[in-house]
C-alpha positions in Angstrom: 111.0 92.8 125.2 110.1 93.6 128.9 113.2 95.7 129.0 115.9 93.5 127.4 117.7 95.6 125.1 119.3 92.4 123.4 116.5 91.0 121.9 113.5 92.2 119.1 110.1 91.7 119.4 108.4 90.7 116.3 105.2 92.1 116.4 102.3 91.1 114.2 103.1 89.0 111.4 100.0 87.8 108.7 99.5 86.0 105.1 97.0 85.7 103.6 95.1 82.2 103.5 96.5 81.7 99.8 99.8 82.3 100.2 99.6 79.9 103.7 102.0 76.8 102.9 104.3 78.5 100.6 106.6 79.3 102.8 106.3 83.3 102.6 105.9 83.2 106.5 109.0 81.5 107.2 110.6 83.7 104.9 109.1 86.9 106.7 110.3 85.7 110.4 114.1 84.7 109.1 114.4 88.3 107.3 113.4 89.9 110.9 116.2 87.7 112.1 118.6 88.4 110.0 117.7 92.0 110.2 117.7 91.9 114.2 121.3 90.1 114.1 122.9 92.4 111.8 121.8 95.2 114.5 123.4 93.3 117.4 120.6 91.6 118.8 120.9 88.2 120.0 117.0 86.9 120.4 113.9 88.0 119.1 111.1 87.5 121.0 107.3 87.5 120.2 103.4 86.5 121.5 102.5 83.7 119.2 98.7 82.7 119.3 98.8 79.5 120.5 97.0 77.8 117.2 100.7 78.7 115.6 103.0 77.6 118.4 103.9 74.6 116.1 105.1 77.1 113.3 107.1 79.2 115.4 108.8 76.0 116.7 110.0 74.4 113.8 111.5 77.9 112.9 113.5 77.4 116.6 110.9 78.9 118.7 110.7 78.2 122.7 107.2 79.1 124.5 107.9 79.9 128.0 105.3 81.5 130.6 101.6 81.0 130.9 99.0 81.2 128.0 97.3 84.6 128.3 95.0 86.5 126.6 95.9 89.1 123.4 92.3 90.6 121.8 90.5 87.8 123.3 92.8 85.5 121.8 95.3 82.5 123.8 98.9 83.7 123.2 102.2 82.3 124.3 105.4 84.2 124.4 108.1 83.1 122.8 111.8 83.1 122.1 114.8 82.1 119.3 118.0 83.1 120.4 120.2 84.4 117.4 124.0 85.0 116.3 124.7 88.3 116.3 126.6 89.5 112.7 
């Protein structure tokens, strides 16, 4: 993102409340991973609202920069650096 052509940016990524705790989330996020490294990326980058910052961390997430505001929501950016296939 912000003109790195290395890295994806995951975009919007939702499940529903019943399906919270399953793991389908974690699931989602490692398939865009996998995805982005097989395509020669070597990060993905995304804006996590700052509620899930503890999510995207224990999937090997790094918030760096200010908090700031997405649809009237606090949002962090953050980062995973991946192998590239």
């Amino acid at each position: 993102t912000g003109g790195d052509l290395t890295a994806g940016s995951l975009g919007r990524l939702a499940v529903t409340r019943q399906a919270r705790g399953l793991g389908v989330g974690a699931a989602l996020v490692r398939a865009i991973e996998e995805e982005a490294a097989r395509l020669g990326l070597t990060a993905v980058d995304l804006h996590a609202q700052t509620h899930a910052l503890g999510f995207y961390e224990r999937l090997g997430y790094v918030a760096y920069g200010p908090e700031f505001p997405d649809a009237g929501i606090p949002h962090r950016a953050m980062r995973r650096e991946i192998g590239a296939a």
